[in-house]
C-alpha positions in Angstrom: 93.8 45.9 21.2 96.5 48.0 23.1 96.9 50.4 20.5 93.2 51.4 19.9 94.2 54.5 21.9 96.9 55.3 19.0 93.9 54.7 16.1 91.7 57.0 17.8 94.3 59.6 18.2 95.1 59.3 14.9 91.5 59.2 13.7 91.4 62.6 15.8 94.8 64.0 13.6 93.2 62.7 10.2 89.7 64.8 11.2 91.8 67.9 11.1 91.6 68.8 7.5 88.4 67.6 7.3 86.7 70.0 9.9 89.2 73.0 9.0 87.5 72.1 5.3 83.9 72.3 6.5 84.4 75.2 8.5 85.7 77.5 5.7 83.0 75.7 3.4 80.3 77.2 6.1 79.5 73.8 6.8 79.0 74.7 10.5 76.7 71.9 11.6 78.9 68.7 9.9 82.0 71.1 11.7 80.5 71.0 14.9 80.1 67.6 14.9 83.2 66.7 13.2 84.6 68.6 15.9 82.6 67.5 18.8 83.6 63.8 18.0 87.0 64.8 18.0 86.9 66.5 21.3 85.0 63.8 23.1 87.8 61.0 21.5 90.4 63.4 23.0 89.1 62.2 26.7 88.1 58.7 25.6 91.9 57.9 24.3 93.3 58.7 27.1 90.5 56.8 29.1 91.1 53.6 27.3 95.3 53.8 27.9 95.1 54.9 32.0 92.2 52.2 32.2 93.8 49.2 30.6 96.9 50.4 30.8 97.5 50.3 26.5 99.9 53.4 27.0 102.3 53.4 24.4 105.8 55.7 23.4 104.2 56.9 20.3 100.9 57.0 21.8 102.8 59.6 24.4 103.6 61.9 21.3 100.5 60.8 19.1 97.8 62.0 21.5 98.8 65.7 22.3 99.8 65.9 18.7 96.6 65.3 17.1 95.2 67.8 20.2 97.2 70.6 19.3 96.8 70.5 15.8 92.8 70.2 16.5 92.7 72.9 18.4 95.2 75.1 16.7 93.8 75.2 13.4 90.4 75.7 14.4 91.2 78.4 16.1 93.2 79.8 13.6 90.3 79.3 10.8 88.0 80.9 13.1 90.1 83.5 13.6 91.0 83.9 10.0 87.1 83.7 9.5 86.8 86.4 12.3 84.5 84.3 14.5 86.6 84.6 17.2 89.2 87.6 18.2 92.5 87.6 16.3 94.0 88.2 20.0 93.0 84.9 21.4 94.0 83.2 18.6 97.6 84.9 19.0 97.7 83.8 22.6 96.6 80.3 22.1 99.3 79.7 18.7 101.8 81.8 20.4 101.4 79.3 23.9 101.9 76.1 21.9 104.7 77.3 19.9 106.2 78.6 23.2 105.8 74.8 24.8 107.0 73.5 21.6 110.3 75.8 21.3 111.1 75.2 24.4 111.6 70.9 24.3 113.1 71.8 21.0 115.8 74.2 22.4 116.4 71.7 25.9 117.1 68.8 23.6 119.8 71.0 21.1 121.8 72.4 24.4 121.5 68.7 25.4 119.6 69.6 28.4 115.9 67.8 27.7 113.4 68.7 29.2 110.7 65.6 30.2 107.3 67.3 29.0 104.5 66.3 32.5 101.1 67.5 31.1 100.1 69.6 34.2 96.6 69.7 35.5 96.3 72.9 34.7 97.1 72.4 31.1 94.7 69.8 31.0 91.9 72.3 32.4 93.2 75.0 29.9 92.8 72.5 26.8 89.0 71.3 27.9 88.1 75.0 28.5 89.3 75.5 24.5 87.8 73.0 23.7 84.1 73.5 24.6 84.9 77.2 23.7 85.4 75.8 20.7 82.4 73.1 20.1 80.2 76.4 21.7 81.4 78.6 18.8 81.2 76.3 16.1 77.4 75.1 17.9 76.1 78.6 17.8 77.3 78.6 13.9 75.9 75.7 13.2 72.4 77.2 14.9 72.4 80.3 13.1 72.9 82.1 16.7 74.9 85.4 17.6 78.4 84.4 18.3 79.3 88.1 19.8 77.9 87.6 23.2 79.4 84.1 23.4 82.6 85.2 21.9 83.1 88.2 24.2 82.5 86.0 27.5 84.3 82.9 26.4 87.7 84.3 25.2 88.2 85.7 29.0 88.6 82.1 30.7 90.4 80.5 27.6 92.6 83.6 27.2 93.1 83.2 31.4 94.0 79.7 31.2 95.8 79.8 28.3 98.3 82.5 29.9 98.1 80.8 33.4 99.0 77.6 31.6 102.2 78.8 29.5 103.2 80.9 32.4 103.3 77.4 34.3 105.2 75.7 31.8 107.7 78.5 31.2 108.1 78.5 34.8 109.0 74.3 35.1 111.3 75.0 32.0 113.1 77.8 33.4 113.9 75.9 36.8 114.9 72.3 34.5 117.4 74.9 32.4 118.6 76.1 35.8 119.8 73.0 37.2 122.9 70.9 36.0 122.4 68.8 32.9 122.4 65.3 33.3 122.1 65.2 37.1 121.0 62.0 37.8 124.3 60.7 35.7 126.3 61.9 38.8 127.9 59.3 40.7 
């Protein structure tokens, strides 16, 4: 039972092609819910671990993995799709990948770098979420996504810089300090 968290996150990674599918086959309604189950397993996974305490090592790696590659190609079909503003879609990739190089890079100087998601991060990646389920909703409804679209992408495009900013700013100080510190006699 402790690794139901791990089969949810990985039902969440194997919905990925399927709602990037529907999306570009203007299936917006089956997208949006795709999508919307996807979102609210996000929160339940993580529920189920801190509440029964079923955390797991690959459950640690497993459940922002299946996040970011959710929210990344969505956005990126929607932005292909031009639903949403290339920009944003720029800013959220370009944050990820700037996260993502950076553990890379600690761990090939030998310097890791032990990746804390921050509660700001956690804010930022609800906030894309529902930007998300809204966009793909008002689809799926037939509704004008310009007014949505023009007042979403300022929050998400806030807390996706004030996010990476944050991170950046935690990596920079860990590359500052001596590797392997807490070796020291």
């Amino acid at each position: 039972m402790h690794n139901l968290p791990n089969l949810i996150s990985l039902m969440r990674l194997l919905l990925v092609p399927l709602t990037v599918w529907l999306i570009l086959s203007n299936a917006y309604a089956l997208a949006f819910a795709t999508f919307l189950v996807a979102g609210i397993s996000d929160g339940f996974d993580g529920f189920l671990a801190r509440r029964f305490d079923w955390r797991t090592r690959l459950g640690a790696y497993l459940d922002p993995l299946a996040d970011k590659a959710l929210v990344v190609s969505v956005f990126v079909t929607l932005g292909l799709l031009k639903m949403i503003p290339a920009w944003l879609v720029i800013m959220v990739v370009s944050r990820d990948a700037l996260i993502v190089g950076a553990v890379v890079l600690s761990r090939l100087i030998d310097h890791p770098v032990k990746v804390r998601p921050l509660m700001l991060s956690k804010v930022n990646t609800v906030a894309q979420i529902v930007f998300l389920v809204a966009v793909l909703g008002f689809a799926a409804a037939g509704e004008a996504l310009a007014p949505l679209v023009d007042y979403g992408s300022i929050p998400v495009a806030l807390l996706t810089a004030l996010s990476g900013a944050a991170y950046l700013t935690a990596w920079l100080r860990h590359m500052a300090e001596e590797p392997h510190e807490d070796r020291k006699p």
